[in-house]
C-alpha positions in Angstrom: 0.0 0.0 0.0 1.0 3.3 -1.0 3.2 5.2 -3.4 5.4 3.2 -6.0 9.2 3.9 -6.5 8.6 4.7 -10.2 6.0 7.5 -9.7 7.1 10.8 -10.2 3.7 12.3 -8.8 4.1 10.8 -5.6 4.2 12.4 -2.4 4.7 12.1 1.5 1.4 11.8 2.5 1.3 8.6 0.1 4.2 6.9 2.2 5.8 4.9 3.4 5.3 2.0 1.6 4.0 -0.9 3.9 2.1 -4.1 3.6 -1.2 -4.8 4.6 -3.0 -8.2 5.2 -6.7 -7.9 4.7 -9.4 -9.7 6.0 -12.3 -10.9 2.9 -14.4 -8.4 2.4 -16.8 -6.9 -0.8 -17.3 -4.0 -2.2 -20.3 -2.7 -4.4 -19.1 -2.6 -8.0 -19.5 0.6 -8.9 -20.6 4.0 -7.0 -24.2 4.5 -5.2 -26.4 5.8 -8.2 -28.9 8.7 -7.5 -31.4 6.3 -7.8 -30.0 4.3 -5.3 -29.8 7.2 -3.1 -33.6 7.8 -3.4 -34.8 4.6 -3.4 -36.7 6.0 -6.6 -35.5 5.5 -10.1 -37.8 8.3 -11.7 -35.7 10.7 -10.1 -33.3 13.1 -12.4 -30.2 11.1 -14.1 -31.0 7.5 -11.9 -28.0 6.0 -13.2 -24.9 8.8 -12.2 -23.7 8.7 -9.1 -24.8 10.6 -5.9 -22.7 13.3 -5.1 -23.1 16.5 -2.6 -23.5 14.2 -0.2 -22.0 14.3 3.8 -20.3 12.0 6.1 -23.3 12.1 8.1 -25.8 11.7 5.1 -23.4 8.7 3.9 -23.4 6.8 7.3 -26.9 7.3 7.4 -28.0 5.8 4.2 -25.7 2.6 5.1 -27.2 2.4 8.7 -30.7 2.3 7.0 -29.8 -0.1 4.3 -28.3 -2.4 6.7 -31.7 -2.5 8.7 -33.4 -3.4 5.6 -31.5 -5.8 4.1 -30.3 -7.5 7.9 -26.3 -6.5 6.8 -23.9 -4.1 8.2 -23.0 -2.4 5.3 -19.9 0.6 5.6 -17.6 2.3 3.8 -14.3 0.7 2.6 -11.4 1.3 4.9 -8.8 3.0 3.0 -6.5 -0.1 2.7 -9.6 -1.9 1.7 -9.8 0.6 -1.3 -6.5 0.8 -2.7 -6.3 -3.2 -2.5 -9.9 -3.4 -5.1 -8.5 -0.4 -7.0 -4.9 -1.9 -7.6 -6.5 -5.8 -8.3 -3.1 -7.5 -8.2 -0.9 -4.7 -9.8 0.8 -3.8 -6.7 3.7 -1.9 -8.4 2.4 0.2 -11.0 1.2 3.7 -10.8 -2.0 2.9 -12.2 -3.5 -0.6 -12.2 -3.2 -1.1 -15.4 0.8 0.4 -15.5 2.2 3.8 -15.9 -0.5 5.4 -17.5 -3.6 6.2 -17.9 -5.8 6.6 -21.4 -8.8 8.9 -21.8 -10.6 5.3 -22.8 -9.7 4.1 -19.5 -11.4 6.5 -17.1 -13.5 9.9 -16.4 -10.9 12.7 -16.4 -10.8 16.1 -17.8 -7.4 16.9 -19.0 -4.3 15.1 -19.4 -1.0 16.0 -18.6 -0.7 18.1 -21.1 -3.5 20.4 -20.5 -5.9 19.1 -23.0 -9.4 18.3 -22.3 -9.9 14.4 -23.4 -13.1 14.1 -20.6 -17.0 15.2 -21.4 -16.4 17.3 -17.6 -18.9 15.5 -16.5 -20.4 11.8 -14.2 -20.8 9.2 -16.0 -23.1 6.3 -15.1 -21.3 3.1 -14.4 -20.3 0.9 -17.4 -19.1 3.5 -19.5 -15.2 2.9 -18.9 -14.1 -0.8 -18.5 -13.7 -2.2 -15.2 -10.8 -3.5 -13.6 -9.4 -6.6 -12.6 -11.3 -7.4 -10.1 -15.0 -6.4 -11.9 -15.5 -3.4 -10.5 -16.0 0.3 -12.6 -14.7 3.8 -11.4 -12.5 3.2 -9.4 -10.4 6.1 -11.1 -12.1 8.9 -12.1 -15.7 9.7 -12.5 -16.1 10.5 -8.6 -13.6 10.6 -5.7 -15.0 8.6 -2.7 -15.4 8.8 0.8 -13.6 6.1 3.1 -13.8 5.2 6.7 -10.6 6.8 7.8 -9.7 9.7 9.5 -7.0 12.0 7.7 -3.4 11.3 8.8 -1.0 13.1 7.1 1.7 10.0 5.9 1.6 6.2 6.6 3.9 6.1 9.6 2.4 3.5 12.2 -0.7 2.9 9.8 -3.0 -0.1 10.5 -1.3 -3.5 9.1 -4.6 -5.3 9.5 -7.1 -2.9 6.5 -8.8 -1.7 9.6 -10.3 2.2 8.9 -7.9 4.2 10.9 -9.2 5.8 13.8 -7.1 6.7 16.4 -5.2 10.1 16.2 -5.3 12.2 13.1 -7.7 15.0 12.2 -11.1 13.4 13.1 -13.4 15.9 11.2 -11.4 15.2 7.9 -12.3 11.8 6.3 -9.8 10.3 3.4 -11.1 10.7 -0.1 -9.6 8.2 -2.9 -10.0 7.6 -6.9 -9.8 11.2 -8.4 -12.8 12.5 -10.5 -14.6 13.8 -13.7 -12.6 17.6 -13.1 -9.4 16.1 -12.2 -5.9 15.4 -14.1 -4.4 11.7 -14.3 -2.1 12.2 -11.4 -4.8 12.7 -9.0 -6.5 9.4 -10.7 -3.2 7.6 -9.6 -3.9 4.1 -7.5 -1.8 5.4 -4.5 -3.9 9.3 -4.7 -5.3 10.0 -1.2 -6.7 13.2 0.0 -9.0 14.7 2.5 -12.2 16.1 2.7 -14.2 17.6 6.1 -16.9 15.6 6.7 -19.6 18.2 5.9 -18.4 18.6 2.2 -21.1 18.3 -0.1 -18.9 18.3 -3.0 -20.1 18.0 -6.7 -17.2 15.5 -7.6 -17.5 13.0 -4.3 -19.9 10.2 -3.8 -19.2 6.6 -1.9 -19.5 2.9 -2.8 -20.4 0.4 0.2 -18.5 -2.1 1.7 -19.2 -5.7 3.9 -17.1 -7.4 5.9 -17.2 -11.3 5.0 
């Protein structure tokens, strides 16, 4: 977990480098939908994800879906993320190597400056998924995890448990990069923060279950 050797973009708050041994788990295979959200599919663009939506909002949508459907569903831990995002490619920059293609994700620019993205969500199944089956996990939205921010990776959770202790508990970590964002921030090992009463229009959440 963390940032690679080989990637130029990398930074301290992406390090050190350590392993983590994770306990089986799932993860929903793409981004809760605004339908989803509402319970209603008539509602406006059903199929892109929910965004502008809080911490609070978030934990309360999974509390109530749990109740209905007898599961304790949560958000990914942040280990737990970057494990489904990499599926298996432990040493690239981007799961797929040391790049990333306009076909591959929802971005705006590249590197370059050019606009390649529509600046826009897309609904799930417009870019391929990954290794392990499951779409956007670069680009289209960032997502909320279960961890507080901590600046770096020094005496991090070996274990995938959300870290909890210390840090800045009104900052959650954000992961995946999104539709306004350049490549780098799309990068496997991209971590970031967000308070946890953003209501952001480029962060949404996909659910987790411990197995």
């Amino acid at each position: 977990m963390g940032g690679v050797p080989d990637d130029k973009f990398v930074s301290s708050v992406e390090l050190p480098r350590h392993e983590v041994r994770l306990e089986s788990f799932a993860l929903g295979i793409a981004p809760i939908t605004r339908g989803e959200w509402h319970g209603d599919s008539s509602v406006k663009n059903p199929s892109l994800p929910v965004t502008a939506v809080s911490m609070a909002e978030v934990e309360n949508f999974l509390r109530k879906l749990g109740m209905r459907h007898g599961k304790p569903y949560r958000l990914p831990s942040e280990a737990e993320w970057e494990y489904a995002c990499r599926s298996g490619s432990v040493g690239t920059v981007f799961p797929n190597g040391g790049s990333l293609a306009a076909a591959d994700a929802n971005f705006l620019y590249d590197e370059s400056g050019v606009q390649v993205g529509s600046g826009a969500p897309t609904p799930p199944g417009r870019f391929p998924a990954n290794g392990h089956g499951l779409f956007d996990m670069l680009g289209n939205v960032c997502e909320w995890t279960a961890d507080t921010w901590h600046p770096n990776f020094v005496a991090a959770p070996t274990d995938g448990s959300p870290w909890l202790d210390g840090g800045t508990p009104s900052r959650r970590v954000i992961r995946g990069g999104a539709w306004d964002h350049l490549p780098r921030v799309l990068r496997a090992s991209w971590r970031d923060w967000a308070p946890e009463n953003a209501r952001w229009d480029n962060l949404g959440f996909r659910i987790a279950l411990s197995l």
